[in-house]
N, C-alpha and C positions, 0 to 999 in steps of 0.2 A: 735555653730556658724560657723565652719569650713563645717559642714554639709552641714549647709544653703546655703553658700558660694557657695560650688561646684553646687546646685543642680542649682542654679542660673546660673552658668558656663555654665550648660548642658544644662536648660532649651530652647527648640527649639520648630518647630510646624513641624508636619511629612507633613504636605500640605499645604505648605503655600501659595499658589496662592487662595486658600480662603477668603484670607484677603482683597483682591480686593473687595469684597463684602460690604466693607465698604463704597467705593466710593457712588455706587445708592444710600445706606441707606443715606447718606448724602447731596444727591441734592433730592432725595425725602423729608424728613422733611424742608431743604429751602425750595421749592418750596408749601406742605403746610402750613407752620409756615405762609407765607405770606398770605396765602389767608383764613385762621383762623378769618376773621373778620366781624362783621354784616351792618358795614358802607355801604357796595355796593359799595368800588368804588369810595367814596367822600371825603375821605382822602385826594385824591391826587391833589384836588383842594381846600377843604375847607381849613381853620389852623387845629389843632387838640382842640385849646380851645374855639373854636366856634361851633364846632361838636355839643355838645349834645345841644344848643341852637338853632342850624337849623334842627334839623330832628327833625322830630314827632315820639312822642311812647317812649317806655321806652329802651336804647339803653343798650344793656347788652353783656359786652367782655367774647365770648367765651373761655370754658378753654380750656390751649394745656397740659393738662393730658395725653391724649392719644396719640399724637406726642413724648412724656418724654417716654411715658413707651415703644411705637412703635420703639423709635430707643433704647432705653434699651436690650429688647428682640433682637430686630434686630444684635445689637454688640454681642451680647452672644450667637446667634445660629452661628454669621459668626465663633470666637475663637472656638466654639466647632468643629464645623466640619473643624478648620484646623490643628485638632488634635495637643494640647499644651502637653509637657511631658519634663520630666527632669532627669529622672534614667531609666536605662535598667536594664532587669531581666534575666538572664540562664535562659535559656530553652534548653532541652534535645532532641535532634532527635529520632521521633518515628515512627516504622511504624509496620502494622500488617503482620505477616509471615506466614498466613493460608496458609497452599497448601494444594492440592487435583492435584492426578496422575489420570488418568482413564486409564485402562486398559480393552479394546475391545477385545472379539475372536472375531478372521475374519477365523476362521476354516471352511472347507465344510460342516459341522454339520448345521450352520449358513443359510442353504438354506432354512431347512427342514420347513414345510407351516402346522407345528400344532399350530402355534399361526395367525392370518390374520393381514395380507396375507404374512409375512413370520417372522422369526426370525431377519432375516437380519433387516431387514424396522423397525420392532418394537423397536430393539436394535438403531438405530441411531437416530427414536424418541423420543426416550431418553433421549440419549445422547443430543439432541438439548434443549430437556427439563431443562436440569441440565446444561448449559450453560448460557442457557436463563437465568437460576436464581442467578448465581453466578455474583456479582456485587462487590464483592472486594477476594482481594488475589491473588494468583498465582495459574493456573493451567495448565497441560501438559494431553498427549494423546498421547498413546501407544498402536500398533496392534502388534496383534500375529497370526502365525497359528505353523508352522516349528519352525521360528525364530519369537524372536522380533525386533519393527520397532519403533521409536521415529517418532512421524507426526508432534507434536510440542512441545519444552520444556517448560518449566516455564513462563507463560509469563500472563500478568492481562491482554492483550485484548484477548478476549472469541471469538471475532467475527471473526477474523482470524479462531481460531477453527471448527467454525460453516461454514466457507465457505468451508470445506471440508468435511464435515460430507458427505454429500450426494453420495460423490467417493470412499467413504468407502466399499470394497466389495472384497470376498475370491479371486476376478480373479488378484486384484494389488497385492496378497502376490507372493514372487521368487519362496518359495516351497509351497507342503501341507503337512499339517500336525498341529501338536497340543503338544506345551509344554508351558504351563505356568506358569512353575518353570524358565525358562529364563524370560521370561516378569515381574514376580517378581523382577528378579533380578534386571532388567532394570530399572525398576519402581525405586526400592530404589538407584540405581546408581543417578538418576537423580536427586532425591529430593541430596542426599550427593555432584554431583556437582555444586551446586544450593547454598552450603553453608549450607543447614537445616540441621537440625538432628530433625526432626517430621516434619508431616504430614500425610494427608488419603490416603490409596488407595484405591480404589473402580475397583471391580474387575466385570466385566459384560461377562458373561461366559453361556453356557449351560453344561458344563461338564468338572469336575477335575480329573485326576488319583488317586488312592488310597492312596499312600504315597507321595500325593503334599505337606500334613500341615507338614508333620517329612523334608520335603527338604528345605522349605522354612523357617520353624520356627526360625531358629538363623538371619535371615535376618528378621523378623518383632518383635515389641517390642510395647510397652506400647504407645512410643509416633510417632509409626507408623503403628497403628491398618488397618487390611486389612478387608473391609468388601464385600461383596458377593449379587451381582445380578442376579437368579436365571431366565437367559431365555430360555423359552419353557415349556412344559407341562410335567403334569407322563406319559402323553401315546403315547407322541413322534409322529412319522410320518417320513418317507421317504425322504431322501436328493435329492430332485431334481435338478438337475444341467442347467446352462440356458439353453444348447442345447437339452430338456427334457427328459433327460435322467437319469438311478437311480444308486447310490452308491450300490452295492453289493459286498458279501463275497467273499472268495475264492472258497464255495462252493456253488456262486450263489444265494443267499438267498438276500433280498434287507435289507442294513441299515436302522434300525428303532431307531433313537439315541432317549433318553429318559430323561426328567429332574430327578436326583435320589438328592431330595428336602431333606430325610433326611443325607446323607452325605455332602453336601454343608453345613448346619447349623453345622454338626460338625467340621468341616474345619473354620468358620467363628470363632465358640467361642471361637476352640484352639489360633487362632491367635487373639485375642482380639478384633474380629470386628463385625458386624450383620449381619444377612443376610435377603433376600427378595428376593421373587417373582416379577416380572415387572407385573405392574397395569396399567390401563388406567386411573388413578388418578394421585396423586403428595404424596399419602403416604406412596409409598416406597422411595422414594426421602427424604420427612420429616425424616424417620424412620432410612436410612443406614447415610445421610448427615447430622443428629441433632448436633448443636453446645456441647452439652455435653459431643457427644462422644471425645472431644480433652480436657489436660488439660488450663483451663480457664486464668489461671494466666501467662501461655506462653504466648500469643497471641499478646502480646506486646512486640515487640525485641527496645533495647536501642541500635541505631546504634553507639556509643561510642563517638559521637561528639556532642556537645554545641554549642548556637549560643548566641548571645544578643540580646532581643525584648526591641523595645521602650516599656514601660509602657504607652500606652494612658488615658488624664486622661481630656479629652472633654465630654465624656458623662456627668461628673458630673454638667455639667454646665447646662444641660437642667432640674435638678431639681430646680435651681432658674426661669428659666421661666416660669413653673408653677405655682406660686401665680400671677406673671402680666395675664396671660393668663386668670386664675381663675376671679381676678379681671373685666378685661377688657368684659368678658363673663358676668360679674353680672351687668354690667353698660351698653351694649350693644354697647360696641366698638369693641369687636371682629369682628360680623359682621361688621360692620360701616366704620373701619380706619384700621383693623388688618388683615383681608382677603384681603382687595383690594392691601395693602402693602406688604402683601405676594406673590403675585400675578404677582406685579410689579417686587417684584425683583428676581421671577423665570424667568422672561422675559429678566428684564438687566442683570444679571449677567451668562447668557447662552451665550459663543461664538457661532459664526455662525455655527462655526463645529460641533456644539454637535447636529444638526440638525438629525444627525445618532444614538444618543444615545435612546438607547431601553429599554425596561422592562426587556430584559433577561441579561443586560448590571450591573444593579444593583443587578444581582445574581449567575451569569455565569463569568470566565475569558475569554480571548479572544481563550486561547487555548481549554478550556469545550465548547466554541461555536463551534470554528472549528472543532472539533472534533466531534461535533452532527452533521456537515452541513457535512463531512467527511461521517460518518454512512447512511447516510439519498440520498448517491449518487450526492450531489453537491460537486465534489475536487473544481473546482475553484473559488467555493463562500470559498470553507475552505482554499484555499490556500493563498487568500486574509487575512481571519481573524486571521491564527494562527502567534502567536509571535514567539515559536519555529521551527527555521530553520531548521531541523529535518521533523518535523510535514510538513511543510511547501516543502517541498523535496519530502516526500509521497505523500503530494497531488497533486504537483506538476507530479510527477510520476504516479497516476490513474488519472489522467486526458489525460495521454499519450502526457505531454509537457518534453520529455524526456530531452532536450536538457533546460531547465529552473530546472530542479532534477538533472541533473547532478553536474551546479553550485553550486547549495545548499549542496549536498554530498558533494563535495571536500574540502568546510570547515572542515569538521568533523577529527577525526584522532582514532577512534574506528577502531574493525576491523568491526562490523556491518555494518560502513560509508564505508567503502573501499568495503562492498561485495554491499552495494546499488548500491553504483557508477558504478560499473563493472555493473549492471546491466541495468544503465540507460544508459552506454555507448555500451553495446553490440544492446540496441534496436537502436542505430543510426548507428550501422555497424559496430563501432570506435574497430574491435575485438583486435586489438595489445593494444589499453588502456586499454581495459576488461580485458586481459589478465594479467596485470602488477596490476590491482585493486587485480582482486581476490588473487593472489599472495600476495599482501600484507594484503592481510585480512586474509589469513592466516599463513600468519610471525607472526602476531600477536595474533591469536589464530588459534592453528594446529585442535581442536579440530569440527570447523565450518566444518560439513559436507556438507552443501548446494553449501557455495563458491565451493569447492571440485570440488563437480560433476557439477556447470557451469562453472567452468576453462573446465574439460575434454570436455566438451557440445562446448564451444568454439573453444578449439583448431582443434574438428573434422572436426568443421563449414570450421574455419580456413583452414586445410587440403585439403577441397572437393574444397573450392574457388581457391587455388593455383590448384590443377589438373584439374579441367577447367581452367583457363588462361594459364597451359599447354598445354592443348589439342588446343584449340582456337590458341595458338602460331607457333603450328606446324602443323595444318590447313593453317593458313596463310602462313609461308613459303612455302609450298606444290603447294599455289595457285601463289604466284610467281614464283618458278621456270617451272610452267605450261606457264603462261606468257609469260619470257625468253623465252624458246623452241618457240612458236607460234612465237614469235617475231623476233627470228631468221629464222622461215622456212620462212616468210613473207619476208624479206629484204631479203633472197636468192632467193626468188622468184622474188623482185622486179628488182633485180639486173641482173637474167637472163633474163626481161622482156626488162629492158635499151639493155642489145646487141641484144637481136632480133627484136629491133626497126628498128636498123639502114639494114638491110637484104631486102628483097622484099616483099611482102604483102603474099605471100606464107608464106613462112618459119614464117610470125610474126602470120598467124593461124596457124599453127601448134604447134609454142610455148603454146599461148595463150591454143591451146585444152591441150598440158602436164600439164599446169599450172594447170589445173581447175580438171585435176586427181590426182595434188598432192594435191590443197587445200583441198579437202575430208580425206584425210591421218591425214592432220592436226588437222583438225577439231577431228576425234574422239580419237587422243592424249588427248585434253583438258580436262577440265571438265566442267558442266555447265555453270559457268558464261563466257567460254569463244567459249562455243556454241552461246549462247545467243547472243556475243559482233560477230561472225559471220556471222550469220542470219544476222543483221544489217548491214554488209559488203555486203551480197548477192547481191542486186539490181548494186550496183559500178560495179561487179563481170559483171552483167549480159550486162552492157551497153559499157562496154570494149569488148564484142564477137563481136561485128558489126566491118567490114572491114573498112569503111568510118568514123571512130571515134576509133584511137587508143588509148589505156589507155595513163594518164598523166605519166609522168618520173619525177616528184617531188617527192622526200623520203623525203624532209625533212617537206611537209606539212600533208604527209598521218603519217609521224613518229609522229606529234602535234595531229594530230587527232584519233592516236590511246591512246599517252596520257590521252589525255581528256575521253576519255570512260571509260578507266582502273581507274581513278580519279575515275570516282562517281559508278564506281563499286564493290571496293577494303572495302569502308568503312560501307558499306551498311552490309553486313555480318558479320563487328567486331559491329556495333552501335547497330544488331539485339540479337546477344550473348551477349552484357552486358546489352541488357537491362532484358531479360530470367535473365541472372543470378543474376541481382537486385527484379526480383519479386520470384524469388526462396527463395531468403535470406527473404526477407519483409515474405511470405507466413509462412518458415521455424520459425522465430520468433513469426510470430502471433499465432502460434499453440501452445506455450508453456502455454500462459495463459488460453487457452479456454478450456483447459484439462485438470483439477487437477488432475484424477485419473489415467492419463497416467503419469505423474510429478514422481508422488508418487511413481508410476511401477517403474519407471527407476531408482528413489533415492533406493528403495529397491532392485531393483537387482544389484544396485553397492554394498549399503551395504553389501549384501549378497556373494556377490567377494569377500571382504573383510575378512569375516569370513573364520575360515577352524574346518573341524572336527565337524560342527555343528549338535548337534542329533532334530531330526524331532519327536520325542516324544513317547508316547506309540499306537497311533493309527494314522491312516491319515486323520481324519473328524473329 
């Protein structure tokens, strides 16, 4: 009894604006109940016991059966779909932990044109291959040649991956060379800072040194089998380099590197993994990628937390419609009074808004929509649809509404949100806030190489802008105290021009001819723009030489009207410098995204700073 009790306490409906539903169902059957009748109409004039005495014919009351059972069904489909429930169940958080590392040679080998039309091209169709088909899990991508290179860690969107496949090429490595006993390493560092302890890696290679499996062996294990992508041929061919030019020995001879097929198979099965040749099918992909090769019963990680699910328990209620349905089908009221009533109240019970509601509405969430509209190169249809402000940030962000993603970033308190932000604020200029983002993206994880190197990317920017506004600063001073100078020869002049006014007509040309050998003197002190404001003095110059028309003895009106020229000649030069160094930065920024495989360059040769004592391997291709 106490049972019952409680489940009564609990019992609730998880949607209850369904219930509204009731309403139509309810002015629908008044409104047919009343009209349910064969009279025509003459009810409402005749009495009711004079009726069957004035009409002709035999008058027979319709049954309202089908109105009983109409709103019957009707109330039991509204309570089903407003989901009724009364106990919650545990449920355990589950999620699948498959990963898959790929590790790429981007060695000089990698050139060589014995498969078409190169190794290179073949290995990244591949690779796009195996992304392509990967549609849950985690995975990451790792180059080598010298060193290895992380492109991107653990992550379930693929397509990020795939938009840099194609910049994948021996020229973005810092050195050359070939060791892929580091890229191993890499490989399993990542899965272990990831949290895993299993996973695949898939190793796509044309060539291993002799003692790789005895190097590697203590780093691969049962539930981190390393399997083997065998590209290129037994009969090899020539490393052509893009300038076309060929890898040769010391002694000359040209590099002919070769796939040696049965050493890779034994490499593959010491380490517990398969190997393959690269196919222009998908059976080496089925073959190295088979779900068998992982244990099965792993696959499912218990992330250690519970939650409470209502128990919905509306479906059951659509097996009692079933016999009215049944019914009303064998009588011919479904068509009749059951369709048309269905009909009516997908009509009334639809707000105006739901005028948007779609087919992919009943099977997609808002985030699976924007996310496709996302994929599919509409951000601002996606940026509309997604719920998550996150989501909602990115697409705001490839839409390039930088300054609407920034918003959205600053919510966040990840360091991922703090390295977004910095980045949607360096594309608006804002480099002192980018500066402070990145910075605290990685307070909060030192580990974030990306923030790293666009903090450094920043501050250089930052750098080169202050030394122009230097340069520009002392430019300008430069041009004023040119000014001065001019300005003082000019009022010495005018001044000896007032005393030899008052003299005879003689002595005021003779003045007048020193005058016009000093102005020359002046003039090529200046620099251009006060050549320029010269010349435009000349003709005054020239109309003061006549005897019969002595220059004016006003300084304080020629002092106004050298103002005025110096005015709109001073700002002309600064307004033309900021605007260069606005399209400098705009230009500078735009090139970051149009270039992944320059991106890549530069994060790999800081990485490569970074390192010391690093060995380049047994060979250099």
């Amino acid at each position: 009894m106490t049972e019952f009790l409680q489940q009564i306490e609990q019992f609730r409906f998880l949607r209850p604006w369904w219930l509204l539903g009731v309403i139509p169902a309810v002015i629908l059957i008044m409104l047919l109940w009343n009209r349910k009748s064969s009279y025509g109409g003459w009810q409402r004039v005749i009495s009711p016991h004079l009726l069957p005495h004035l009409l002709a014919g035999n008058v027979t009351r319709q049954s309202r059966a089908p109105l009983v059972m109409l709103l019957i069904c009707w109330l039991l489909a509204v309570v089903a779909m407003a989901g009724p429930t009364w106990q919650q169940l545990p449920q355990a958080v589950q999620k699948k932990i498959n990963a898959q590392v790929i590790v790429l040679d981007l060695s000089l080998s990698m050139y060589a044109k014995d498969l078409a039309p190169s190794r290179l091209v073949r290995a990244r169709l591949k690779l796009s291959d195996i992304l392509n088909r990967t549609d849950e899990g985690l995975t990451a991508l790792i180059v080598y040649s010298a060193t290895p290179h992380v492109v991107t860690p653990l992550t379930d969107d693929t397509n990020t991956i795939l938009s840099m496949v194609n910049s994948l090429s021996p020229d973005i490595m810092p050195q050359k060379g070939n060791n892929p006993v580091a890229a191993i390493e890499k490989a399993v560092a990542t899965l272990q800072q990831a949290g895993l302890n299993r996973g695949r890696i898939l190793l796509m290679t044309d060539d291993l040194p002799g003692d790789f499996a005895n190097k590697v062996e203590d780093l691969i294990s049962y539930q981190t089998p390393l399997s083997i992508m065998g590209i290129g041929t037994r009969d090899g061919a020539p490393i052509e380099l893009p300038d076309g030019s060929f890898i040769k020995q010391s002694d000359g001879s040209i590099v002919i590197p070769k796939l040696d097929v049965s050493h890779l198979k034994r490499v593959a099965r010491q380490l517990d993994g398969r190997f393959s040749t690269i196919s222009t099918s998908d059976e080496d992909i089925n073959y190295l990628l088979a779900e068998g090769l992982l244990p099965s019963e792993q696959e499912i990680k218990e992330t250690g937390r519970e939650f409470d699910v209502w128990d919905e328990t509306g479906h059951w209620l659509v097996l009692l419609i079933l016999p009215f349905a049944a019914a009303g089908y064998r009588k011919g009221w479904f068509g009749a009074v059951l369709m048309p009533a269905l009909l009516g109240c997908a009509l009334l019970t639809h707000a105006p808004s739901s005028m948007a509601f779609g087919w992919d509405d009943l099977w997609q969430t808002d985030d699976q929509q924007g996310r496709a509209l996302l994929q599919s190169g509409k951000p601002e249809q996606a940026a509309e649809t997604f719920n998550d402000p996150q989501w909602q940030a990115a697409s705001q962000y490839k839409a390039e509404n930088y300054a609407a993603a920034e918003q959205l970033y600053a919510g966040g308190d990840s360091a991922e949100s703090f390295y977004n932000l910095g980045n949607s604020q360096a594309r608006q200029q804002k480099l002192d806030e980018a500066i402070a983002s990145y910075q605290k993206a990685l307070q909060l994880n030192p580990e974030l190489e990306d923030a790293q190197f666009n903090l450094d990317l920043v501050k250089k920017l930052k750098q080169q802008q202050e030394q122009q506004q230097g340069d520009g600063e002392s430019n300008d001073q430069k041009q004023d105290q040119d000014q001065d100078q001019d300005q003082d020869q000019e009022n010495n002049n005018q001044s000896d021009e007032n005393q030899d006014s008052q003299s005879d007509q003689q002595e005021q040309e003779q003045d007048q001819q020193q005058d016009q050998q000093q102005q020359p003197e002046a003039e090529q002190q200046a620099d251009e723009s006060e050549q320029e404001q010269a010349k435009q003095q000349k003709p005054e110059e020239n109309d003061s030489e006549q005897p019969d028309q002595p220059q004016p003895t006003e300084p304080e009106k020629q002092e106004s009207e050298q103002q005025q020229d110096e005015a709109q000649m001073l700002p002309q030069p600064q307004l033309q410098e900021t605007t260069e160094d606005q399209q400098a930065l705009e230009q500078w920024l735009r090139r970051i995204p149009d270039d992944p495989g320059g991106l890549l360059r530069r994060k790999f040769e800081y990485e490569s700073q970074l390192r010391k004592n690093s060995s380049s391997g047994d060979t250099q291709w």
